[in-house]
C-alpha positions in Angstrom: -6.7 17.7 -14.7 -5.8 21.3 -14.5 -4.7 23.6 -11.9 -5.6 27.3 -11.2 -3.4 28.8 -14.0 -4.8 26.9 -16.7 -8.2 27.1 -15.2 -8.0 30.4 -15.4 -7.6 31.0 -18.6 -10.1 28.4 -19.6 -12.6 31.4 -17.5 -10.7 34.2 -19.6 -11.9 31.8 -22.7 -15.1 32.2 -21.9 -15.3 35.6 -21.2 -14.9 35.3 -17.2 -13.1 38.7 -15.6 -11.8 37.2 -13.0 -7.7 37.3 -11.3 -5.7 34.3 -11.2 -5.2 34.8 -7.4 -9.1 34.8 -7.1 -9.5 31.3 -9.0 -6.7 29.8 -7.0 -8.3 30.4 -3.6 -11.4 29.2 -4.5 -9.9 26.3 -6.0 -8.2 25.7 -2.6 -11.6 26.8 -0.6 -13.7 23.7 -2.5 -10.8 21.5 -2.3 -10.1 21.3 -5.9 -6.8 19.9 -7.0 -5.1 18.9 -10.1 -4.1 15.3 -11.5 -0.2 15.2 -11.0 2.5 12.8 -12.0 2.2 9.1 -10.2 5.1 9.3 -8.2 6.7 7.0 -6.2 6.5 7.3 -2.4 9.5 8.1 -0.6 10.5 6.1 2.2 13.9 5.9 4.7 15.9 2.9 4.3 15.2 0.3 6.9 17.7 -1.3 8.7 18.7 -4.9 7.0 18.6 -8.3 9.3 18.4 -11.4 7.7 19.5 -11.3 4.0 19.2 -15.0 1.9 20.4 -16.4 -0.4 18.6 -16.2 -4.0 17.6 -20.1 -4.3 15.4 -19.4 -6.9 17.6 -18.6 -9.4 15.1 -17.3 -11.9 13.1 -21.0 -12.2 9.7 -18.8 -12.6 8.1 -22.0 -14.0 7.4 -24.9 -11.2 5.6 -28.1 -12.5 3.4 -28.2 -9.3 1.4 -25.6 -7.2 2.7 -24.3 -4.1 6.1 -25.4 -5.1 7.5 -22.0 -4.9 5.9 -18.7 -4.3 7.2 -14.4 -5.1 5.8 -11.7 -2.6 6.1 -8.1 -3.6 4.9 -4.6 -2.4 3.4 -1.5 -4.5 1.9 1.3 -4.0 -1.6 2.9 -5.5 -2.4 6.7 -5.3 -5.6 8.0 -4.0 -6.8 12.1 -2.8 -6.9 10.4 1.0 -3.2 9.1 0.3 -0.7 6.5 -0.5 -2.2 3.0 -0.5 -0.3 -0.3 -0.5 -0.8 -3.7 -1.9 1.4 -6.8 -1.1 0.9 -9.9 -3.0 1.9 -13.7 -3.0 1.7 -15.3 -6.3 1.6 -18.9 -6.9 4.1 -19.6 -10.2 2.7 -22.5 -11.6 -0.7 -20.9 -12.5 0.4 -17.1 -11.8 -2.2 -17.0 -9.2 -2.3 -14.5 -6.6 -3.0 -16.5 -3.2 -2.2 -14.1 -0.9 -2.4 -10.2 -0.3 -3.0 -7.2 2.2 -3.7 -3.9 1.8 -3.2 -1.0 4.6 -2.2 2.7 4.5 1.4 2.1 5.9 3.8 -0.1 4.7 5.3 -2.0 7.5 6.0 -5.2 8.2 2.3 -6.5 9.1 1.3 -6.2 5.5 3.8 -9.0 4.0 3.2 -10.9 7.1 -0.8 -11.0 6.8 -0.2 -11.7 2.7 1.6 -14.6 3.6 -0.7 -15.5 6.3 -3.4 -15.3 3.7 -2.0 -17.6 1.8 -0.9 -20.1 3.9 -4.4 -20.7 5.6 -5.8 -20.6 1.9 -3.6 -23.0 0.5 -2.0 -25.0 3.4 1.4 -26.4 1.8 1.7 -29.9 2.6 5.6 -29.9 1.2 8.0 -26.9 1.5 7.2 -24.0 -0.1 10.0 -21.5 -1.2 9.2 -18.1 -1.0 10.8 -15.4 -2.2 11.0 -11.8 -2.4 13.5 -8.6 -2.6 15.9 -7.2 0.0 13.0 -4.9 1.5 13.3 -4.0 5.3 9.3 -6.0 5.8 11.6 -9.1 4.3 15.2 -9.0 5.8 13.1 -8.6 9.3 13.8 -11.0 11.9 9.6 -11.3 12.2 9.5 -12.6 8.6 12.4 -15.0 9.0 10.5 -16.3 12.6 7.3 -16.8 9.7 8.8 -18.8 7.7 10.8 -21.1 10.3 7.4 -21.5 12.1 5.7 -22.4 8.7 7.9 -24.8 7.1 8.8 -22.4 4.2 12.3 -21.5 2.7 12.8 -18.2 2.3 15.1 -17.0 -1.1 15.9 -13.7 -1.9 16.5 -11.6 -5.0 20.3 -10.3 -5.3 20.2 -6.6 -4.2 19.5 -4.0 -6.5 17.9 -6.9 -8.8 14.7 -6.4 -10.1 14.8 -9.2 -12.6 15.3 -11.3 -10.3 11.5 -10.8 -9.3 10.4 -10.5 -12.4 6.7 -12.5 -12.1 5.5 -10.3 -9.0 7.2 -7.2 -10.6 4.8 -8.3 -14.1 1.9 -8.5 -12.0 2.0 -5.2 -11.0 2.5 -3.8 -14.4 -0.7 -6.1 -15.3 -2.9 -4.2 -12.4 -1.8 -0.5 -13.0 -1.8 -0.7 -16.7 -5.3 -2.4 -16.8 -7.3 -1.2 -14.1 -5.2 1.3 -11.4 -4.5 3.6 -14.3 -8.2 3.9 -15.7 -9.3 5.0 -11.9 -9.0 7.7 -9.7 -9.6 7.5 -6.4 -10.9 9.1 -4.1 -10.4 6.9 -1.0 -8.4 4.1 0.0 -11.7 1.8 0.4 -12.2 2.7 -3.1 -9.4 1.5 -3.8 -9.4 -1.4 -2.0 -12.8 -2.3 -3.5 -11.4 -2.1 -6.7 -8.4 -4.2 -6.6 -9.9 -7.2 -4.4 -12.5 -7.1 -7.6 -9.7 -6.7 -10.4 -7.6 -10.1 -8.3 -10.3 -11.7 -6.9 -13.3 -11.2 -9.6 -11.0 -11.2 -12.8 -7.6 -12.0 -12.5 -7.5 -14.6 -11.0 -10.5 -16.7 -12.3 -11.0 -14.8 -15.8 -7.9 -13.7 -16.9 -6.3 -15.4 -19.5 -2.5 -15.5 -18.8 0.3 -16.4 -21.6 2.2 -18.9 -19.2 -0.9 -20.6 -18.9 -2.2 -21.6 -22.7 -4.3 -18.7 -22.4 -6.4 -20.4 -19.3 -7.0 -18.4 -16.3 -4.9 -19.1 -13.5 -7.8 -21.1 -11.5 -8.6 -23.2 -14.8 -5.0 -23.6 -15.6 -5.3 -25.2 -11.6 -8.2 -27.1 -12.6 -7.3 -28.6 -15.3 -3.8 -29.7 -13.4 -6.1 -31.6 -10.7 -7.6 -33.3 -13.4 -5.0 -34.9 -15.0 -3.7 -35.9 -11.9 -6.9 -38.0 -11.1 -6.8 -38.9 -14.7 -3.3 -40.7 -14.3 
């Protein structure tokens, strides 16, 4: 957690004669940095093409699955560098049913997401779909996605991050219970620990609020059953 000032006089603690300069440059020669704050990545402004109009108007809770999906991006620090997660969540049972992780965020990564979860869910009605003003989302590829799909895109107003609240909560869920607790070294760690904290927990173990404290698969589950029970 410390750098080479502090460090250093942890070593003049103990009785070390050594300089500051001295314990920096070995610090740098063994590659030994300190924590620092968790940032956010800067990126330029992309250029907008397709905005939408926001057609889900804040109705987070769907009576159906696959009635209407939120995609979102963030980002998660590791020593190798920035690493970013988009998701598609499911807001009947909060489930995530789609994401992709990479080391750039372009428009690939919310185009495989929602690939993912197309093939794993495969919508027989219309899905809507929506998701902020990003650059990956206004882009023309996205829009083509959709069209080809049969899903309606919707859009959160600009600057509007209520708007997307669900996705946004999500987030706050994986930093604050798993993300935080780690360091990383690599992105593969990384990426090994989140498929496990969505795939492994969240999504089959965690008990959610919105869902009588059922897991989003069992709140699923027991959906399916009453329908066969009607």
């Amino acid at each position: 957690m410390y750098g080479y000032r502090k460090l250093h006089s942890d070593l003049q603690d103990i009785g070390e004669k050594c300089g500051i300069n001295r314990v920096h440059k070995l610090m740098k020669q063994e590659g030994i940095k300190a924590q620092v704050g968790y940032r956010k990545p800067r990126h330029r402004g992309g250029n907008q093409h397709v905005v939408v109009p926001n057609r889900l108007q804040r109705e987070f809770n769907p009576d159906a699955p696959d009635n209407a999906w939120v995609t979102d991006i963030t980002y998660i620090k590791t020593h190798e560098g920035w690493l970013y997660l988009a998701v598609v969540l499911d807001l009947f049972s909060r489930k995530i049913v789609g994401w992709s992780m990479q080391s750039l965020m372009t428009k690939q990564i919310v185009l495989d997401a929602l690939l993912m979860a197309v093939w794993r869910r495969k919508p027989t009605n219309q899905v809507m779909v929506h998701s902020d003003q990003g650059s990956q989302y206004t882009s023309y590829e996205w829009q083509s996605f959709l069209k080809e799909h049969g899903l309606a895109g919707s859009m959160s107003r600009r600057g509007n991050c209520h708007d997307n609240a669900v996705a946004e909560s999500f987030f706050q869920l994986l930093k604050r219970e798993r993300i935080k607790k780690r360091i990383y070294s690599t992105r593969g760690q990384a990426r090994a620990d989140i498929f496990n904290y969505i795939e492994m927990f969240y999504n089959v173990k965690r008990k959610h609020g919105s869902n009588n404290l059922l897991s989003p698969v069992n709140f699923e589950n027991q959906y399916q059953e009453q329908l066969r029970s009607v």
